[in-house]
N, C-alpha and C positions, 0 to 999 in steps of 0.2 A: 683622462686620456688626452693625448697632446695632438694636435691638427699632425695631421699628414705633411708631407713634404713635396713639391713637383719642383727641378730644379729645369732651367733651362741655360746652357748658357749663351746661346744667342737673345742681344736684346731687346726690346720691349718693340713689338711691332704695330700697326694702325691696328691691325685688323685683331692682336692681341686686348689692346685697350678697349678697341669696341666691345671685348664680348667680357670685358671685365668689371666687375658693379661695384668694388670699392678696391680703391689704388691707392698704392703708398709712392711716390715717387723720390726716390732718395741723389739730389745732383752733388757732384763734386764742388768744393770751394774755387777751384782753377778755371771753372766754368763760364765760360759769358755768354750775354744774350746771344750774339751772333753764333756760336759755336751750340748752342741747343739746338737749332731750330728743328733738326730731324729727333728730336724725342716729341713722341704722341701728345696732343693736346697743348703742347708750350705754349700755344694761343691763349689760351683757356686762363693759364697762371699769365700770362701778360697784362690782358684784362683784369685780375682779381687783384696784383698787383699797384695796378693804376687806381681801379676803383677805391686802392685803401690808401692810396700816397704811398707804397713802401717799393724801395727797393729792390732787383732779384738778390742782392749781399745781404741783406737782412733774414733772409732766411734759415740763416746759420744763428741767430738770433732766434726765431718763432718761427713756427712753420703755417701755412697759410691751406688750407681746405674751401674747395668749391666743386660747384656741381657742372658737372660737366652734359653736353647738349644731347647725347644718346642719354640722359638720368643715372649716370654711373656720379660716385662721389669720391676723390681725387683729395688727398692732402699730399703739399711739396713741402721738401727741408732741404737743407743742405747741411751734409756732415761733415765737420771739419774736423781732420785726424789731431791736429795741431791741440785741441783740446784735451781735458781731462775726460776719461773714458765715464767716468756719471756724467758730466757734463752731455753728453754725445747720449749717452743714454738715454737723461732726459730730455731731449729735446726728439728725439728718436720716438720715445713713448709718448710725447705729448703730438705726435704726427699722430700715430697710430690711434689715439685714443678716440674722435671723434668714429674712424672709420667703426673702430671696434663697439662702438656703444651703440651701433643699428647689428649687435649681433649676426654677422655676413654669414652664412655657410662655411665661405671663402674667401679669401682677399690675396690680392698679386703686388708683389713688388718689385718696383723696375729699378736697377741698379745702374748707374754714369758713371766714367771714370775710369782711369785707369784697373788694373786689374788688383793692385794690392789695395789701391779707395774701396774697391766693390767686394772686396773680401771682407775686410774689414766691418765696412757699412753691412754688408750682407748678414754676417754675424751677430749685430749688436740688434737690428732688425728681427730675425728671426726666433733670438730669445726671447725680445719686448712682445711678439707674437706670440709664441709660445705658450708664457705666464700671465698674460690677460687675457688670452681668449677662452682660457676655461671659466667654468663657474663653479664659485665655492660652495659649501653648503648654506641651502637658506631653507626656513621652512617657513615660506608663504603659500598660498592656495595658488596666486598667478605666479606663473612662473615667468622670468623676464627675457626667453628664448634663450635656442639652446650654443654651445659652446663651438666654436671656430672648430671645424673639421680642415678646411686643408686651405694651405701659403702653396703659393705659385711664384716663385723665385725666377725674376730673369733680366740676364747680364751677367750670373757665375755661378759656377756649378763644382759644386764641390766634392770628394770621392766617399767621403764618409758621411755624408748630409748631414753637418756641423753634429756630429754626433756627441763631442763634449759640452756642445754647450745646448745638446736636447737633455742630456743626462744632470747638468744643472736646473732647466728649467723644471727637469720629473721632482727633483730635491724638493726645489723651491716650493714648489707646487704642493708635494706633500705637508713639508711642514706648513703652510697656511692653512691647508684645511685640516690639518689636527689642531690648530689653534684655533680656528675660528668656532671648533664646534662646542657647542654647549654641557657646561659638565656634568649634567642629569644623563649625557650621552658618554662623552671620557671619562669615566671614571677610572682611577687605576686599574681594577680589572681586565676592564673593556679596552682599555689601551694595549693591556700586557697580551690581549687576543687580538687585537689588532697588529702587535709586533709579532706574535706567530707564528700569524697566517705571512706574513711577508717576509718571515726568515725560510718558512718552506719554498716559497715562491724565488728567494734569493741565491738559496743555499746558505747561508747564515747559521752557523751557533748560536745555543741561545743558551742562557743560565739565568734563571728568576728566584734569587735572594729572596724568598719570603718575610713576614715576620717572625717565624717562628724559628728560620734558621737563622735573622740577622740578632735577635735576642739570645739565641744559644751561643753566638760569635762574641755577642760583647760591643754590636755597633750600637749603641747609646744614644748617642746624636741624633740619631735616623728614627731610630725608634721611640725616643720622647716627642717625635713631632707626629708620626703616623697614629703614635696609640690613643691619640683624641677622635680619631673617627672609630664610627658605631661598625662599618665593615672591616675588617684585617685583610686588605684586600692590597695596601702598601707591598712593594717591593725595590727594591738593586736589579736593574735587570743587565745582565752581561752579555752580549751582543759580538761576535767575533768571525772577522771578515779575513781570510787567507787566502789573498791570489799567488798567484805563480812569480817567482823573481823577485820576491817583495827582501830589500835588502833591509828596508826601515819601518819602526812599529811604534806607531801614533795612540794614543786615550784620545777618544774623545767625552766629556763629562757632562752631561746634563741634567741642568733643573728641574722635575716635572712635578710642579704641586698644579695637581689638576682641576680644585678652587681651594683659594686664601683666606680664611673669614679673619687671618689677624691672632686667631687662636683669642684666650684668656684678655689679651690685649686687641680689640675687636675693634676694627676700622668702622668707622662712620659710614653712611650706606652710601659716599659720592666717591671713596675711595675703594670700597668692596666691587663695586661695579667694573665689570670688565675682570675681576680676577678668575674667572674659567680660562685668562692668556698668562696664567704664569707658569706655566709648562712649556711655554714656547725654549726655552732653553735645549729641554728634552726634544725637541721638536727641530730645534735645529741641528742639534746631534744627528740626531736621525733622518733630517736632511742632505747632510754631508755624506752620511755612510751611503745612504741611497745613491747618490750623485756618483762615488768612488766607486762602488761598486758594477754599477752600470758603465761607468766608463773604462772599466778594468785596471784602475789606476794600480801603479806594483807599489800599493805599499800596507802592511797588515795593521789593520782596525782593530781595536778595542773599544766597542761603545758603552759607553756606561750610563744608565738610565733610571733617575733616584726618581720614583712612581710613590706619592704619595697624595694627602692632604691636608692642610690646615685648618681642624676645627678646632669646636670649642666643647667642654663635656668635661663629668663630674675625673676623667682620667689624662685629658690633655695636658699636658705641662706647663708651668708657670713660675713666676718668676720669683728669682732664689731656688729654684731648683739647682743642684748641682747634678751635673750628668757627665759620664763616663764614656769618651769615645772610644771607636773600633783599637787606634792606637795606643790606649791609654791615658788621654790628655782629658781633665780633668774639668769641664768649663761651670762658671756662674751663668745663670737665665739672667739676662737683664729684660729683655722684650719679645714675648714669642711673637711678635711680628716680623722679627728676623730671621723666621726658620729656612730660609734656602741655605744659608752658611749651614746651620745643623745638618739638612740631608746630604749635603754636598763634604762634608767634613770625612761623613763615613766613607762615600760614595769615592772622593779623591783618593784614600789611604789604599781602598783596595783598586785603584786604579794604578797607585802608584807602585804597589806589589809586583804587580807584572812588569817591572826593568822597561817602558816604554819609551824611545828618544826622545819623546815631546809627548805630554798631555795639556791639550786644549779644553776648558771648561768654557759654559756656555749658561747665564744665569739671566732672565730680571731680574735681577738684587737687589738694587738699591734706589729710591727715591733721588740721594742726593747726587747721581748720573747725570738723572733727569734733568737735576738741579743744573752741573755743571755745564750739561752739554745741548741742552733739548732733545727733542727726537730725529735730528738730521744726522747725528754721527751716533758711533757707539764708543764707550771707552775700554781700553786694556790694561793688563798689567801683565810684566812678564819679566824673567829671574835674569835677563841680560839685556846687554847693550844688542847682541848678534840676535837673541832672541823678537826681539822690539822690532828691530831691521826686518826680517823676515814677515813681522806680521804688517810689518808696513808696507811689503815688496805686495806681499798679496793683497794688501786693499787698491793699492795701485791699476793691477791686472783684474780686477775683480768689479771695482768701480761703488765697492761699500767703503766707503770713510770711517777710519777709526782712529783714534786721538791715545797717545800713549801716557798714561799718568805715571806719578812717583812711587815708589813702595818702600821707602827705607824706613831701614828699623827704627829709627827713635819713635814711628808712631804707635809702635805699641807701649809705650808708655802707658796711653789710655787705653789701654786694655789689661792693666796689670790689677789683678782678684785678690785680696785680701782672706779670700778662702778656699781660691782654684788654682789649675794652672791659669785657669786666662777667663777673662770675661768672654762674653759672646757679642758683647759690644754696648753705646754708652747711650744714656738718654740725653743727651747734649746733644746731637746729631752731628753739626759739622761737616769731617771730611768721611762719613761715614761708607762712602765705595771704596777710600782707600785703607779704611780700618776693617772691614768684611777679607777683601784680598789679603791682608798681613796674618788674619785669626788664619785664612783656607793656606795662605803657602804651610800653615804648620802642620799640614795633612800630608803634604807632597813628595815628602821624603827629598827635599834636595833635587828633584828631577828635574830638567827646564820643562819650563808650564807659561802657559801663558791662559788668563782668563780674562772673556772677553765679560761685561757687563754689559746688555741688551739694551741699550735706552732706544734704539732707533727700530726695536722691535714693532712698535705701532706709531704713523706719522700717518696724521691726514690729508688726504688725495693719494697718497703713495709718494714714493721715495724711488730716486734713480729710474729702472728700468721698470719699478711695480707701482702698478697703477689702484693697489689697494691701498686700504688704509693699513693691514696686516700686513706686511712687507717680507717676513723670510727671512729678514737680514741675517747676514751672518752664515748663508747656505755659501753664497757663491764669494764668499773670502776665502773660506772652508777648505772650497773642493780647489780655489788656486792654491792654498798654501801646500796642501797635499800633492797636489801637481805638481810642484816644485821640489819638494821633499823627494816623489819619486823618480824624477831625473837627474838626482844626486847618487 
């Protein structure tokens, strides 16, 4: 549940401060000393500045936290529009973060500046609030106090109480705690019950591909990686959002191996670690829909949610196995540690069935991402120049960075099977995220797609506006790119 809202738009007064116990002060870049003096406590940061040798300009640089002489605790920034919107993000969430780590009740933010600065800033503030002040799942005995109940906003007041970008932070929010929990806890099942109960709650269609009807289909793919676990509990879950006006109709695709042991080909226990987050794919699907959904965006979803697991067992699949996908295409096993290509193969074809303008896939896939890019960007692929654009317009507005790689054909070269249609991919490794995207466009039917590859799904201290190490990434590109879509 997400803190409350109190908007005011008159600004930040003495008597407001006083009875305020942790303050975010947000000043304009156009600001000078002389021209603050009537914002509360500017004493306070004059001293705290002095004390550290810095500048009030530096502030736009690191933001500076002190205590102020009623015992209230005060951290000041200055948000410069002029920047890139992560930019502005983080240094936004690195204000808020001290306040937020004495778990407040409450916390108030004073807005300067002109009225487009304090929108703006108001904005980018109130999602950074938003998405840390809850608490994920943990299961310790102490608990480390409870979640931010209510922002006290004042200096703009807005009519919708930043309702798209509370509907971002609910996304966001979700997907981190399906990712963060433990998979003794998500298991496909328990997942497919947890999608549900929040399609009734949504109004949401729902359609759950079993095993027993994706093996009567003929998906192959899906079901050589599921049939290694001891439950048949795997599923394709279809997910379908129809608002009103909706001129245009989006897939969304996601990954959800709910834990990876590597299968037959079994990771080492320093890279098994942390695989109950290789779902987050599915996770950020269903981020997005949530997000759209809630914000009434007119444009009709298709979520698609490949709900399995990667074991090991006397029936899991292995390698030299040939196996028969949903469309017929014929692949060689080279390494079942590659199964998210396999569940996503079936998962895209019947995605691609339904005529959608654009299917968005959403995977950790590949190590060599990692490889390429660390965990501060994620990388894409996508079937045009216009398509690439677009997914560029939305990291822009969105403040996720994502880096557009090559897909042309000659790399299937190395993918060409001497007893299939196609390999599944190679033990050379390489450019091996741009050889996974070549095997998946041959699911796609030709559709514009674009698939993102999660590498920035886990960065430590958090990324941009998330102050976890689980980040969400890939909700609030999502829910711009779709916003964009349905203003078309």
């Amino acid at each position: 549940m997400l803190a409350k809202l109190d908007q005011r738009r008159s600004a930040l007064t003495k008597a407001d401060a006083q009875r305020a116990r942790h303050l975010l002060v947000i000043l304009p870049k156009s600001g000078k000393s002389a021209e603050l003096r009537t914002v509360p406590f500017f004493d306070a940061l004059e001293a705290a500045l002095a004390r550290r040798g810095k500048k009030l300009a530096e502030l736009a640089k690191s933001p500076v936290t002190t205590d102020l002489a009623h015992g209230a605790l005060a951290s000041w920034v200055i948000d410069d529009p002029g920047r890139t919107l992560f930019e502005r993000q983080t240094l936004i969430r690195q204000a808020l973060k001290p306040l937020l780590a004495e778990h407040p009740p409450e916390i108030a933010i004073a807005l300067h500046g002109s009225a487009e600065a304090k929108a703006s800033s108001g904005a980018i503030a109130v999602y950074a609030a938003w998405v840390n002040g809850v608490r994920l799942p943990v299961h310790k005995k102490k608990k480390e106090g409870g979640p931010l109940g209510l922002i006290r906003i004042h200096g703009h007041e807005t009519r919708d109480g930043y309702a798209a970008m509370r509907a971002q932070a609910e996304g966001n929010v979700l997907c981190r705690e399906l990712t963060v929990l433990p998979p003794n806890e998500l298991t496909p099942a328990a997942y497919r019950e947890r999608i549900r109960r929040q399609a009734k709650a949504e109004r949401w269609s729902v359609d759950e591909l079993d095993m027993k009807r994706l093996r009567r289909m003929g998906a192959g793919a899906f079901v050589a990686v599921a049939k290694g676990s001891d439950v048949d509990d795997a599923a394709i879950v279809h997910i379908r959002y129809r608002p009103r006006g909706a001129r245009k109709k989006v897939a969304l695709v996601g990954k959800g191996i709910c834990f990876d042991t590597g299968g037959h080909n079994l990771k080492p226990a320093k890279y098994m670690a942390g695989m109950h987050e290789d779902m987050n794919g599915s996770a950020v699907a269903l981020g997005i829909l949530t997000a759209a959904s809630r914000a009434r965006l007119p444009v009709a979803i298709d979520c698609w949610l490949a709900l399995a697991q990667n074991h090991i067992s006397p029936r899991a699949y292995k390698q030299n196995d040939i196996v028969t996908a949903l469309n017929g295409t014929t692949i060689e096993i080279v390494h079942t540690d590659a199964e998210g290509r396999m569940v996503l193969a079936d998962t895209l074809t019947l995605a691609a069935r339904e005529k959608p303008d654009l299917v968005v896939g959403f995977a950790t896939l590949t190590g060599s991402m990692h490889v390429a890019l660390g965990d501060r960007y994620s990388g894409i692929f996508a079937t045009s120049d216009e398509v690439a654009r677009r997914a560029l317009d939305a990291a822009s507005a969105s403040g996720e960075r994502i880096c557009v790689f090559p897909m042309d054909d000659d790399y299937d070269e190395a993918l060409e099977s001497p007893v299939a249609d196609v390999k599944q991919c190679t033990l050379e490794g390489g450019a091996d995220h741009i050889l996974a995207a070549r095997l998946l466009k041959r699911f796609t039917e030709d559709r514009p797609w674009i698939h993102m590859d999660l590498s920035a799904s886990s960065t430590k201290g958090g990324l941009g506006a998330i102050g976890t190490d689980v980040t969400g990434f890939g909700v609030a590109w999502g829910y711009a790119l779709l916003a964009e879509i349905g203003r078309k």
